[in-house]
C-alpha positions in Angstrom: -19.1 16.5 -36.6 -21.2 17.3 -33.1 -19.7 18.1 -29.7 -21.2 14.4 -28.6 -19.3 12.5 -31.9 -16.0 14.3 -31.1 -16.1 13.0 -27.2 -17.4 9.2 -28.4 -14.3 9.2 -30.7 -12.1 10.5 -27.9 -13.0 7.8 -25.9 -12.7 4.8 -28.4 -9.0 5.8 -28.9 -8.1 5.8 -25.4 -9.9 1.9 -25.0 -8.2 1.4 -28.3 -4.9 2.6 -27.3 -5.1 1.2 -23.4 -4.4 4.5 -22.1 -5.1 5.7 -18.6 -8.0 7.8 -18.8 -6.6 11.0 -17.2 -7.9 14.8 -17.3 -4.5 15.6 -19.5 -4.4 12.9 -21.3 -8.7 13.2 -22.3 -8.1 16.9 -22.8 -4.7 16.3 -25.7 -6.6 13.7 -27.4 -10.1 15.7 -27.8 -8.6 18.6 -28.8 -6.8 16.7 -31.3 -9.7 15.3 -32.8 -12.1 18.8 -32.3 -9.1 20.7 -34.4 -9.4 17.9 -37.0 -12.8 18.3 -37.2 -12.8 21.7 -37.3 -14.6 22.7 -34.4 -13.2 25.6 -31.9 -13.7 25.2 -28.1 -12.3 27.9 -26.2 -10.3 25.1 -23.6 -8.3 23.9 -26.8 -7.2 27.0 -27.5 -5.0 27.7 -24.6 -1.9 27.0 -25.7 -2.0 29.5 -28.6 -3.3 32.5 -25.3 -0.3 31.7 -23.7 2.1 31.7 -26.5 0.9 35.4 -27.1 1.6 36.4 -24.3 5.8 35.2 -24.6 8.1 37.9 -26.8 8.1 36.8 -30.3 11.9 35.2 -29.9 10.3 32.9 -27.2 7.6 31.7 -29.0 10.1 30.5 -32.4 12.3 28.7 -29.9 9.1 27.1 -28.5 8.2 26.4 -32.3 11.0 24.6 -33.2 11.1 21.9 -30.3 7.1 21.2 -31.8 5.8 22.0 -28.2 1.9 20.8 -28.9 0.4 21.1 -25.3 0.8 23.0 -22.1 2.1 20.4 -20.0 5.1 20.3 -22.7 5.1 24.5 -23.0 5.5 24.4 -18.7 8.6 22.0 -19.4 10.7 23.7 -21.5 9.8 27.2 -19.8 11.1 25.6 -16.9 14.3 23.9 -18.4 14.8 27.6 -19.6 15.0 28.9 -16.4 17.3 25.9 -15.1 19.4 27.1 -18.2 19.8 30.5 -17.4 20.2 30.4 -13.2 21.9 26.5 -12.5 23.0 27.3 -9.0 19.8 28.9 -7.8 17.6 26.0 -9.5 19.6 23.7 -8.2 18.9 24.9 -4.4 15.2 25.3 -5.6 15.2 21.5 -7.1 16.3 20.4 -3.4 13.6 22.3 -1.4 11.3 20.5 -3.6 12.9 17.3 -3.1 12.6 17.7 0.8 8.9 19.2 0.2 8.0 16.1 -1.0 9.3 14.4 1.1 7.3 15.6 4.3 4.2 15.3 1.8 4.9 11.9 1.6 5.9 11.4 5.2 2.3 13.0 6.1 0.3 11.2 3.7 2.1 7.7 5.3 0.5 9.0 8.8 -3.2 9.6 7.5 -4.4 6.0 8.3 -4.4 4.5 4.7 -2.6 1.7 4.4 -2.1 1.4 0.7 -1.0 5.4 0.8 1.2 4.4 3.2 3.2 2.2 1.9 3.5 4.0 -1.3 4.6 7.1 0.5 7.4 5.1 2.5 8.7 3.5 -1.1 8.8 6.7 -3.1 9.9 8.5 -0.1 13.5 6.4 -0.5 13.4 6.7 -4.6 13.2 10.3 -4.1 16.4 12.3 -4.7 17.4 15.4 -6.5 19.1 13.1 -9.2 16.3 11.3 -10.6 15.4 10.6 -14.2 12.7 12.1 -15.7 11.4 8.9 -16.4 11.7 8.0 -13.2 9.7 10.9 -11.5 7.2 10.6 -14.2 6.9 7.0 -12.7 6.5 7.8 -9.6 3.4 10.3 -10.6 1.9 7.7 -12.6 1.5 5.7 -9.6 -0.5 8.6 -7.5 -2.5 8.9 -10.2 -3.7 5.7 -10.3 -4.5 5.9 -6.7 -6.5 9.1 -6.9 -8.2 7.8 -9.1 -9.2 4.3 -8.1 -9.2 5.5 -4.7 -12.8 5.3 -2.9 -14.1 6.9 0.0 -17.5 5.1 0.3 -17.0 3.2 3.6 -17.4 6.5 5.3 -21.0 6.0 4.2 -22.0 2.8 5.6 -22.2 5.1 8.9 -25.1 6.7 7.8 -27.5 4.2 8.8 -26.2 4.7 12.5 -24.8 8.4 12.2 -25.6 11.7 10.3 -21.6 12.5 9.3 -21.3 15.8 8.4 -17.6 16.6 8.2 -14.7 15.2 6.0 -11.9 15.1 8.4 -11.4 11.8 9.8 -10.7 13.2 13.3 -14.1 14.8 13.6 -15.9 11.7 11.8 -14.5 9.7 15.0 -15.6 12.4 17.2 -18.9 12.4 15.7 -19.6 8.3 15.9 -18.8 9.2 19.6 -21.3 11.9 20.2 -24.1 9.8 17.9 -23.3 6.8 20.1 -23.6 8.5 23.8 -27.2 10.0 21.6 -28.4 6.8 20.8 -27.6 7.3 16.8 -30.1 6.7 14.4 -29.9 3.1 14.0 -30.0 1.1 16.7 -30.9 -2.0 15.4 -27.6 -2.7 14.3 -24.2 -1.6 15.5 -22.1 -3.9 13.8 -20.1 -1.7 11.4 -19.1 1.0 14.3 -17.9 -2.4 16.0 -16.0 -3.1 13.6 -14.3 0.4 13.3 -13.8 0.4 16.7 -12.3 -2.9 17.5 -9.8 -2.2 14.7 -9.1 1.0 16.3 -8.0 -0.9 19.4 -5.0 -2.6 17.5 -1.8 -1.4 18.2 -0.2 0.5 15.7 3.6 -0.1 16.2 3.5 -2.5 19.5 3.4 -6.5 18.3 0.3 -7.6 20.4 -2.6 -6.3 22.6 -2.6 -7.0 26.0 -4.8 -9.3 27.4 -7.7 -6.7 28.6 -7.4 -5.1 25.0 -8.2 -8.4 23.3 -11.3 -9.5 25.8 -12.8 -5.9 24.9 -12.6 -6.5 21.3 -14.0 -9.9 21.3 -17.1 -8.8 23.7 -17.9 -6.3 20.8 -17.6 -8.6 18.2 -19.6 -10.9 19.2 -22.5 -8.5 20.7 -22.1 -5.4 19.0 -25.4 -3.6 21.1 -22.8 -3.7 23.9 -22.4 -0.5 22.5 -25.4 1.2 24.0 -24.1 0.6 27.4 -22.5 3.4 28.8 -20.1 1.4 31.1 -18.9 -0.2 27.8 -18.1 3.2 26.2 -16.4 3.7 29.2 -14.4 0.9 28.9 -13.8 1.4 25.8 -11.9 4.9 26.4 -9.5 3.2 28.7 -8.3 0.6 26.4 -7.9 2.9 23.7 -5.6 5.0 26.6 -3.6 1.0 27.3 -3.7 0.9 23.3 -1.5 4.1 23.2 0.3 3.7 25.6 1.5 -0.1 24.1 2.3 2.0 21.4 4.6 4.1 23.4 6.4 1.9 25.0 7.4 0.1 21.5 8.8 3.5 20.3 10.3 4.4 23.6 12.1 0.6 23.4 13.0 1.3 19.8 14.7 4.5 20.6 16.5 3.6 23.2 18.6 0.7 21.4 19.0 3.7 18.5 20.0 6.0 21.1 22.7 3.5 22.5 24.2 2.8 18.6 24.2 6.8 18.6 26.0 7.2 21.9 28.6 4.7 20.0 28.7 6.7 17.4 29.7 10.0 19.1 32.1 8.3 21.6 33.8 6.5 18.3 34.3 10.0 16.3 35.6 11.7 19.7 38.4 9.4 19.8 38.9 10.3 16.6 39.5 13.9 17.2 41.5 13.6 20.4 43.8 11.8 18.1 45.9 15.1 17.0 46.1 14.3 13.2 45.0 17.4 10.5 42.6 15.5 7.7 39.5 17.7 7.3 38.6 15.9 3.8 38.0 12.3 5.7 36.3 14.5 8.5 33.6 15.3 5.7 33.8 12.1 4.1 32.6 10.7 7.5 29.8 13.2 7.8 28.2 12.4 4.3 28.4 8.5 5.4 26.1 9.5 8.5 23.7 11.5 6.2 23.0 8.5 4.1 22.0 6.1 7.1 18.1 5.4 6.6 17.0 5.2 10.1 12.9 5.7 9.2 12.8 9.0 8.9 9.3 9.3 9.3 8.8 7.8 12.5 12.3 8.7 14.2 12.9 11.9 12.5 14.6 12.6 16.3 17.4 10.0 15.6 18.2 11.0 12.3 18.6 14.7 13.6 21.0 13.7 16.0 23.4 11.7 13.6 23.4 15.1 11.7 24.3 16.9 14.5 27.4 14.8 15.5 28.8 15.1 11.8 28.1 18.9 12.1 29.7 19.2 15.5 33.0 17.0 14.6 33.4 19.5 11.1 32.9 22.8 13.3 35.0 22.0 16.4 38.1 19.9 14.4 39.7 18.9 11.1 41.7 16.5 13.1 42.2 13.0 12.5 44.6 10.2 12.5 45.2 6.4 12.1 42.5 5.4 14.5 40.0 6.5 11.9 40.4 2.9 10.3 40.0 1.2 13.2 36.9 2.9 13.7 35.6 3.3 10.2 35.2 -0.9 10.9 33.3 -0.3 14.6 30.9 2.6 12.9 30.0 0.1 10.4 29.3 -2.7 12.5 26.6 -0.2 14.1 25.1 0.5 10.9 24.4 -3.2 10.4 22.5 -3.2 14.0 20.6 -0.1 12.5 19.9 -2.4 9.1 18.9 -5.3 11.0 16.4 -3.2 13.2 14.8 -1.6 10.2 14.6 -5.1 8.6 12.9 -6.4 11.4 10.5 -3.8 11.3 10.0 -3.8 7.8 9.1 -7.4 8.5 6.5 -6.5 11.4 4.3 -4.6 9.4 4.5 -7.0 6.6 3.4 -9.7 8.7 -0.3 -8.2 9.2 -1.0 -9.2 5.6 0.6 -12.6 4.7 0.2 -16.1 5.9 3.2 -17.4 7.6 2.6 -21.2 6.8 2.3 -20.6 2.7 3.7 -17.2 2.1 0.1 -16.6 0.4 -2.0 -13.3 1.3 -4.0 -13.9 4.4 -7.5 -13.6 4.7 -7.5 -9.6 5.5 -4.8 -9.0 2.3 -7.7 -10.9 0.1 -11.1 -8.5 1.7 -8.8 -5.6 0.4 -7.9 -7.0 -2.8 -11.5 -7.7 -3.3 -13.2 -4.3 -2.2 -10.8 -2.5 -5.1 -11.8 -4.8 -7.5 -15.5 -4.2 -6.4 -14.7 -0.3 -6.8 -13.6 -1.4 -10.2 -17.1 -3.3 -11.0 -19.1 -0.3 -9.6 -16.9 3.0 -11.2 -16.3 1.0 -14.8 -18.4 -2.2 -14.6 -15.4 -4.5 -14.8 -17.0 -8.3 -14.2 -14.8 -10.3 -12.1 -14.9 -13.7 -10.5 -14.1 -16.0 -7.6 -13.1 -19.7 -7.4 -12.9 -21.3 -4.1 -11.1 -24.3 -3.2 -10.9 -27.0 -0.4 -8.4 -29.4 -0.2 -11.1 -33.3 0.1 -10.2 -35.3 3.0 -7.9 -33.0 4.5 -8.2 -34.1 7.8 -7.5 -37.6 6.9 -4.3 -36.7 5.3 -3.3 -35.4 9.1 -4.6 -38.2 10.5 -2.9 -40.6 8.4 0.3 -39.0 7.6 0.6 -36.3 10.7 0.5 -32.7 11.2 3.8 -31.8 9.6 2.7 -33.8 5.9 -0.4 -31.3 6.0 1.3 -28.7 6.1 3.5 -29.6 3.2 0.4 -30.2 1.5 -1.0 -26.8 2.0 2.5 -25.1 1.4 2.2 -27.4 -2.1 -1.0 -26.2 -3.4 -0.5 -22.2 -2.5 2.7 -22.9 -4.8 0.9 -24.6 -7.2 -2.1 -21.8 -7.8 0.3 -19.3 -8.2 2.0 -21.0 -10.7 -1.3 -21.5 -12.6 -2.7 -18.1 -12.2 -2.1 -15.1 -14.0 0.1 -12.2 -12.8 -3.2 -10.2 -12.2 -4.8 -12.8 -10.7 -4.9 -12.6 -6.5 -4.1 -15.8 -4.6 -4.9 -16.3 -1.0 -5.4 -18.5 1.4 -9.0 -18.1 2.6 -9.0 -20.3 5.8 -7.7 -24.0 7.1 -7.7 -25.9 3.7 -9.8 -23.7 2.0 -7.8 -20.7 -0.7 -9.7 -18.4 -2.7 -8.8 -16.9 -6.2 -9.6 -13.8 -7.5 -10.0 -13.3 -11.4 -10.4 -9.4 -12.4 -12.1 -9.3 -15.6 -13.1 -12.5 -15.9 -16.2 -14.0 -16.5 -18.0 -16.9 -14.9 -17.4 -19.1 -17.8 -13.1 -18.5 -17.7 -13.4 -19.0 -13.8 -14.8 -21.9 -14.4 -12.1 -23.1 -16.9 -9.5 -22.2 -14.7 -10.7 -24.0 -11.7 -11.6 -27.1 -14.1 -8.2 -26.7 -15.2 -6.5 -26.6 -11.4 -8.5 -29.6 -10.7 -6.9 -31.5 -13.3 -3.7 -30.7 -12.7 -3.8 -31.3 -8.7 -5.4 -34.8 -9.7 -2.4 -35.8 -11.2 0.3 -34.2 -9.8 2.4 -36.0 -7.0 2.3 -34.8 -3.5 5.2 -36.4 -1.6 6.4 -36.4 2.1 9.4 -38.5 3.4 9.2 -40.8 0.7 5.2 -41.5 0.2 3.1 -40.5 -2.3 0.0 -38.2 -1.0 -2.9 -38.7 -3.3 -4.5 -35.4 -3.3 -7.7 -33.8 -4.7 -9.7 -30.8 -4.7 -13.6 -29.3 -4.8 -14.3 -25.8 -6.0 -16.9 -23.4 -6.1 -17.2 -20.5 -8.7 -19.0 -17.3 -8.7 -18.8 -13.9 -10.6 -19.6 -10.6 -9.5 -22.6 -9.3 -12.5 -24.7 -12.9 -11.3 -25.0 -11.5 -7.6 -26.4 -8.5 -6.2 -23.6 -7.4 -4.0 -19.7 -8.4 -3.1 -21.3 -10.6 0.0 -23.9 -12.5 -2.2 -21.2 -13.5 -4.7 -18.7 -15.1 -1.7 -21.6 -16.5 -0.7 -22.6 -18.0 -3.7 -18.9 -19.7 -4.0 -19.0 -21.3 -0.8 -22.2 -22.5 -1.7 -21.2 -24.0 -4.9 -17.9 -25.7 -3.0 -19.9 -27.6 -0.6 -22.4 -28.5 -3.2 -19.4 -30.0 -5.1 -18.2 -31.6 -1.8 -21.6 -33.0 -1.5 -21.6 -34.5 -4.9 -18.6 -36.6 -4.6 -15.9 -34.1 -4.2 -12.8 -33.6 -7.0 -14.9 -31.5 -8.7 -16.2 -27.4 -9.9 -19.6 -26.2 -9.3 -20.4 -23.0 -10.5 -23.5 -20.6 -11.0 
């Protein structure tokens, strides 16, 4: 059997097997099939150089537990030495712990939204406790993102800049110095207008200003505003008002934490003026503050300062008495303000990507969705499709029935489509009355079964308000990715389809 069979049979059992196709996971199963066949290549064979290398006792012990590749030789070498020094592997396990956590707290301030939220869930699963299964979970998951991940935007600069470097910072630096040049394209500035104007959104603040917002419209809508150097100059100062919006939302944050921590201290001082010897509930208080999530990552400050009280109050005192009940109910009506607050800003940022009317993805949630599964199409050639729909007559239904029944009606359908999509399927609400569906690995002949399907069901389904029936139908338009030359020309091709099915008499799918 050839180098070339061994690697074709590799592959066929990891498509047959759905596996992840992984470095580790490629390497164990060609080796597998190259010892089988018997071929040597020197990479197989490392296991066996490393086992000579351990004293013969080692390598029996490492016999008899069936150890088969190096990723399983590194864990039981490791649970050795966890065996044989507990205490110092324990401290070792916890500087690991906190390693990875200000790994993950960097990676979630490295502009990548999808990064970022991964690092800020994993960042409050992590502990020196977890299951193996767990952790092995949570590595899965990076995986997957390093390998889907896709770095290819930087390159739709290239028309307008040479970009040498691979640090963001200096890629910013360099659109600036290419732009006060004149660049190398300057027929079209409409991508670095688009980088820019989302580089004028405030970060942590709710809103923009109103000077902030006219910028970003002006170079929207005329992008060779850019070659004016009074623009550019404009453009630095709102990115100053831009930061310093930003600013002010921390500086109001921490000043409400700072007021709950002030209660805090004044509540435990009480408690030690009190005269009564109970060093154990002393402690007991100073683990509670250690647990508080205050956000680490953005007010690492506050946190630090909880952790100082609780060390303060153990070094100065082991005194405490009665009052500790009273306030044990006072510290915990503080930690609610400090959940609420975090809830609230869990719900800011959450807001940027969902529509508030039908719960649905928002127009921006659905262009991200759709440039992974384009990443998908170009890496793998995974065909996938759009259907897009429009509610027919909508604006008689607000006409006839008012404002408030539309919006039922909109609220109705968004439920319906996720009811009738698959769990891989992406539902969103595209714009108005229109929603779009995304279908990975689908071809144009299931989208248009699904959207046939949808159309069916809408007909005869009842849409009420107060009391009155709501006759309701829809038109869709279907399109899939390996029929159109790019992403663009597909969307294009679905709304093209939709009004050609509105045109033909509406409540009903054109596709093609």
């Amino acid at each position: 059997m050839t180098i070339q069979e061994i690697i074709k049979k590799s592959l066929q059992e990891i498509k047959n097997r759905g596996l992840q196709l992984t470095p580790e996971v490629y390497a164990e199963i060609f080796c597998r099939h190259a010892k089988r066949a018997n071929v040597i290549m020197e990479d197989c064979q490392k296991l066996e150089k490393y086992l000579k290398r351990l004293s013969p006792e080692v390598q029996k012990r490492v016999k008899e537990r069936h150890v088969s590749t190096i990723d399983q030789l590194v864990q039981y070498l490791g649970s050795e030495v966890m065996r044989t020094e507990p205490g110092k592997n324990a401290d070792l396990i916890q500087a690991y712990v906190l390693l990875v956590k200000r790994l993950l707290q960097t990676i979630a301030m490295l502009h990548n939204k999808e990064a970022a939220e991964m690092a800020e869930e994993d960042k409050k699963r992590l502990a020196a406790y977890m299951k193996k299964e767990e952790i092995d979970a949570i590595r899965e998951r990076w995986a997957t993102f390093v390998m889907e991940y896709d770095d290819s935007f930087v390159k739709k600069l290239s028309p307008y800049c040479d970009i040498q470097s691979d640090d963001f910072r200096e890629i910013v630096e360099e659109v600036v110095a290419c732009m006060k040049g004149g660049g190398t394209g300057m027929g079209d500035y409409g991508i670095v207008a688009q980088l820019l104007t989302a580089s004028l959104v405030p970060s942590i603040a709710p809103g923009m200003n109103d000077e902030i917002a006219t910028i970003s419209a002006q170079i929207r809508s005329n992008p060779e505003l850019l070659t004016s150097q009074a623009m550019v100059e404009d453009i630095r100062q709102m990115i100053k008002k831009r930061i310093e919006l930003d600013k002010k939302a921390v500086s109001s944050r921490m000043t409400e934490l700072d007021s709950i921590i002030e209660h805090i201290n004044q509540a435990l001082i009480r408690v030690i003026d009190c005269g009564e010897s109970n060093y154990d509930a002393v402690c007991k208080i100073q683990g509670e503050l250690e647990d508080v999530n205050l956000e680490t990552d953005s007010f690492e400050v506050i946190h630090k300062k909880l952790l100082a009280i609780a060390t303060s109050l153990e070094s100065e005192t082991r005194i405490l008495s009665e009052e500790m009940i009273q306030s044990k109910a006072e510290i915990a009506e503080l930690r609610q303000k400090v959940r609420v607050l975090e809830e609230a800003l869990r719900k800011e940022r959450k807001k940027s990507g969902t529509d508030t009317l039908t719960r649905l993805p928002n127009r921006r949630a659905i262009d991200d969705f759709i440039r992974k599964q384009e990443a998908q199409y170009k890496r793998y050639g995974d065909d996938y499709s759009v259907v897009l729909f429009d509610i027919d007559h909508f604006k008689s239904v607000n006409d006839t029935y008012g404002h408030d029944a539309g919006d039922v009606i909109l609220s109705s359908f968004g439920k319906m489509l996720r009811r009738y999509s698959r769990e891989v399927d992406f539902v969103g609400r595209w714009g108005g009355e229109e929603f779009l569906v995304v279908l990975p690995k689908t071809d144009l002949k299931g989208a248009t079964r699904f959207a046939e399907k949808l159309k069916e069901v809408v007909a005869k389904s009842k849409f009420m308000y107060k009391g009155t029936r709501i006759p309701i139908t829809v038109s869709g338009g279907v399109a899939d990715r390996r029929s159109n030359e790019s992403m663009e020309a597909m969307l294009k091709r679905a709304d093209e389809n939709l009004y050609r099915a509105k045109a033909n008499g509406r409540n009903r799918i054109e596709a093609g």
